[in-house]
NULOGU-113051 format. One record per atom (N, C-alpha, C, O): x, y, z; residue in one letter. Coordinates in steps of 0.001 Angstrom, whole numbers, plus 500000, padded with zeros to 6 digits. Example, Ala and Ser with C-alpha at 12.3 -4.5 7.8 and 13.67 -1.06 7.14 Angstrom:
BEGIN
513190494310507800a512300495500507800a513200496700507800a514236496681508465a512850497750507080s513670498940507140s512900500030507870s513409501138508039s
END
This chain:
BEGIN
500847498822500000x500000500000500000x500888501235500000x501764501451500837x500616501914499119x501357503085499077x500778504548500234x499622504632500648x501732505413500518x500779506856501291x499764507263500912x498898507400501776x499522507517499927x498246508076498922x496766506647499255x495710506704499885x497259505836498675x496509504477498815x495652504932500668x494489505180500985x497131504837501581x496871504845502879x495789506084503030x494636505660503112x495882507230503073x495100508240502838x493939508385502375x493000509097502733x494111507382501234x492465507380500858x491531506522501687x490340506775501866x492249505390502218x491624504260502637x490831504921504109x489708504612504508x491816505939504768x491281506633505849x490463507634505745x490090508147506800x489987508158504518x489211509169504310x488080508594504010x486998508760504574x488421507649502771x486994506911503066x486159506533504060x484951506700503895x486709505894505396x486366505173505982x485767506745507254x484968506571508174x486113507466507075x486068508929507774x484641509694507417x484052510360508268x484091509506505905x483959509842504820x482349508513505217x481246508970504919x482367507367505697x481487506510505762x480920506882507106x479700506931507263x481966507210508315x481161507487510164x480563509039509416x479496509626509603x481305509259508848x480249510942508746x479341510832508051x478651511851508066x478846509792507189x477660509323506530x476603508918507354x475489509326507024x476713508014508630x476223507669508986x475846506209508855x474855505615509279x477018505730508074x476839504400507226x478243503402507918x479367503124507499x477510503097509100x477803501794510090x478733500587509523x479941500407509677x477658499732508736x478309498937508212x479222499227506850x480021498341506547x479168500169506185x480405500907504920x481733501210506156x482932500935506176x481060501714506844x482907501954507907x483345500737508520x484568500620508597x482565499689509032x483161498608509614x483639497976507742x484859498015507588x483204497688507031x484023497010505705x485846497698505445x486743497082504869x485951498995506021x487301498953505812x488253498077506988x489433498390507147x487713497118507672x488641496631508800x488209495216508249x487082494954507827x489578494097508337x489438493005508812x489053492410509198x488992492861510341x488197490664509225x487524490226509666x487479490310511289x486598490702512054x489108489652511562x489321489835512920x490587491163512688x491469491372511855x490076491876513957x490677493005514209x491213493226515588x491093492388516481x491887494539515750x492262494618516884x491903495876517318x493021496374517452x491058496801517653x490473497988517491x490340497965519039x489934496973519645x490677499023519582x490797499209521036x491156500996521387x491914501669520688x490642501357522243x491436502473523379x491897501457524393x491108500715524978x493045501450524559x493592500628525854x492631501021527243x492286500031527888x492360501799527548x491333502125528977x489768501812528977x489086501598529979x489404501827527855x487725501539527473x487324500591526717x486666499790527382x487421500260525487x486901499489525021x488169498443524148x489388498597524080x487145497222523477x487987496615522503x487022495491521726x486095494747522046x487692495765520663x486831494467519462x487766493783518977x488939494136519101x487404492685518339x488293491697517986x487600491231516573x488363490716515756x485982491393516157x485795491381514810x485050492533514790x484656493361515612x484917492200512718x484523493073512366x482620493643512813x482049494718512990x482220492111512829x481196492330513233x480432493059514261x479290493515514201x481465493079515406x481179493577516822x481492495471516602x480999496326517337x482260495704515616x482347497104515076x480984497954514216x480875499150513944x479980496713513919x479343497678512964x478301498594513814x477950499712513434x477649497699515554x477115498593516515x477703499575516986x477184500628517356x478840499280516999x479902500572517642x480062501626516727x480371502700517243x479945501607515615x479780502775514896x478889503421513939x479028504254513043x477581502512514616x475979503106514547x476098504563514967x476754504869515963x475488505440514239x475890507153514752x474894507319516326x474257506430516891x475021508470516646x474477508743517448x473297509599517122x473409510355516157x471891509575517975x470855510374517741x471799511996517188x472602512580517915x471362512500515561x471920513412515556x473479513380514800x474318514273514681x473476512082514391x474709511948513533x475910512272514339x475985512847515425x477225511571513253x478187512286513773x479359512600513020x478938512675511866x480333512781513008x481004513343512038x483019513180512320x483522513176513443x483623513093511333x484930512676511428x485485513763510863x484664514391510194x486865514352510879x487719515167510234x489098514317510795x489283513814511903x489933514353509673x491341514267509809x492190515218509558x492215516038508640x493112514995510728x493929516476510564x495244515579509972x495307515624508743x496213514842510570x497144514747509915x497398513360509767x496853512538510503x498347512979508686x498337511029508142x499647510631508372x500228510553507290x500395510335509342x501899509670508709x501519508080508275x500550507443508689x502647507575507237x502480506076506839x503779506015506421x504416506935505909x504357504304506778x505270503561506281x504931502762505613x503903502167505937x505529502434504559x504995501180503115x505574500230503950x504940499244504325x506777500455504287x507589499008504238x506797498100505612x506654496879505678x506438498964506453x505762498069507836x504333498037507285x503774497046507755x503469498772506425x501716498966506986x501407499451507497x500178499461507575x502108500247508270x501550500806509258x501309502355509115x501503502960508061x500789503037510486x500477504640510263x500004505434511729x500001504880512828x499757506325511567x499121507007512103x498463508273512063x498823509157511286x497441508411512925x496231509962512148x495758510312513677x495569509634514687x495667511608513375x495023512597514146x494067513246513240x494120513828512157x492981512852514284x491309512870513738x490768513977514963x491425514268515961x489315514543514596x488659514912515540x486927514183514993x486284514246513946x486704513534516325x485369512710516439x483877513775516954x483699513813518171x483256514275516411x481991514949516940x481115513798516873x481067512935515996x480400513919517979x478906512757518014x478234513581519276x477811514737519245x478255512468520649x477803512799521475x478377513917522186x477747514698522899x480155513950521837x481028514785523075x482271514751521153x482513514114520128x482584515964521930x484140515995520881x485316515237521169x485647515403522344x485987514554520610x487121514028520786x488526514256520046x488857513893518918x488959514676520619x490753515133519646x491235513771520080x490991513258521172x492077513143518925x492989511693519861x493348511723518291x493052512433517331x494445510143518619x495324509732517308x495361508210517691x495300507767518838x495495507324516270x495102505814516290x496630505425515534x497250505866514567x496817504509516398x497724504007515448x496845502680514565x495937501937514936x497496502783513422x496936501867512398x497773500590511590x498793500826510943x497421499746511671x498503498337510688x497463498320509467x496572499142509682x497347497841508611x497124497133507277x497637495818506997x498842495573507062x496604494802506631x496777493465506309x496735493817504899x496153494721504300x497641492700504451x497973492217503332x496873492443501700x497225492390500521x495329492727502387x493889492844501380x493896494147501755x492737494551501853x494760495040502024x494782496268502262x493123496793503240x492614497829502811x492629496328504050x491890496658505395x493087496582506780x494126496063507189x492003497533507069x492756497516508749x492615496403509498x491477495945509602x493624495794510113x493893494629511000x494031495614512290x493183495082513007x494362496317512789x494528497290514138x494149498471513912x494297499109512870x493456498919515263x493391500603515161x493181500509516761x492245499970517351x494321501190517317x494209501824518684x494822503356518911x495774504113518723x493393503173519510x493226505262519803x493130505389521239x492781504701522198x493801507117520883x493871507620522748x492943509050522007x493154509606520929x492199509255522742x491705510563522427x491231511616523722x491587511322524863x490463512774523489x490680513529524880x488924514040524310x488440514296523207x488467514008525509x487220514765525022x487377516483525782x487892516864526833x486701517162524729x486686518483524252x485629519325523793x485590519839522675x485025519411524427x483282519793523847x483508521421523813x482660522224523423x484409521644524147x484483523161523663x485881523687523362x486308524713523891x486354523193522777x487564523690521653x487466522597519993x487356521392519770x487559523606519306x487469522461517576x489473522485517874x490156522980518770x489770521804516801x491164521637516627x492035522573517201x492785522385518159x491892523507516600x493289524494516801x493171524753517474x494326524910517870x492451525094518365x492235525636519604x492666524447521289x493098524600522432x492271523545520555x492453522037521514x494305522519521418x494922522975522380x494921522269520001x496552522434519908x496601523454520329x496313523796519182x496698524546520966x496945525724521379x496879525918522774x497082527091523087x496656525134523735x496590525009524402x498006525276525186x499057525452524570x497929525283526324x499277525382527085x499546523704527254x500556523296527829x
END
C-alpha cells in the first residue's frame, strides 16, 4: 500500500462514520481486528464494530487532521477529531493486512466539547 493508497483508505472510511453508514465503515477493517482504546473498550471482529459505529441520535462526524504512513511496515498514524455525542481530539495508530483493510486501530483521544482543533493544539 502506498501513502496516497493509505490516505484514501482513511478518508473513506472517515467519509462513511460521517455518513452515517455503520456497516460501509466497519468494511474497511478486517475480519478479525484489533480495534481498542487501551482504557475503554475493545473488538476483535469486524462484526462487533458495525454497533459501535451506529451514529448517534443526531449523527456524527469525522475530520482528519494529519496522516503519517510507512509502506515498508503497513503501518500509520492519524490525528482525527470525532463529533457525536462529546468531541474528541485523539490519534490511532493503524497496521494494514495484506487485502489492504485495517487489522489494528488503537486510539487515545481527549474529550473536548468546547475547543474544535486548533484551539484544543493551542493550548498550554
Amino acid at each position: 500500500m502506498t501513502r496516497d493508497e493509505f490516505v484514501g483508505l482513511l478518508q473513506s472510511l472517515a467519509d462513511a462514520w460521517t455518513a452515517g453508514d455503520a456497516d460501509g465503515a466497519a468494511g474497511h477493517f478486517a475480519s478479525r481486528v484489533d480495534y481498542r482504546d487501551p482504557l475503554r473498550y475493545a473488538f476483535t471482529t469486524r462484526d462487533e464494530l458495525v454497533p459501535f459505529f451506529e451514529p448517534p441520535p443526531g449523527g456524527h462526524r469525522v475530520t482528519l487532521h494529519s496522516i503519517l504512513f510507512d509502506p515498508v511496515e503497513g503501518s500509520g498514524a492519524v490525528e482525527y477529531t470525532y463529533e457525536g455525542d462529546h468531541r474528541y481530539h485523539g490519534t490511532a495508530l493503524v497496521s494494514i493486512d495484506r487485502a489492504g483493510r485495517i487489522e489494528r486501530w488503537r486510539e487515545w483521544q481527549h474529550i473536548d466539547d468546547d475547543r474544535d482543533w486548533e484551539a484544543f493544539l493551542a493550548q498550554p
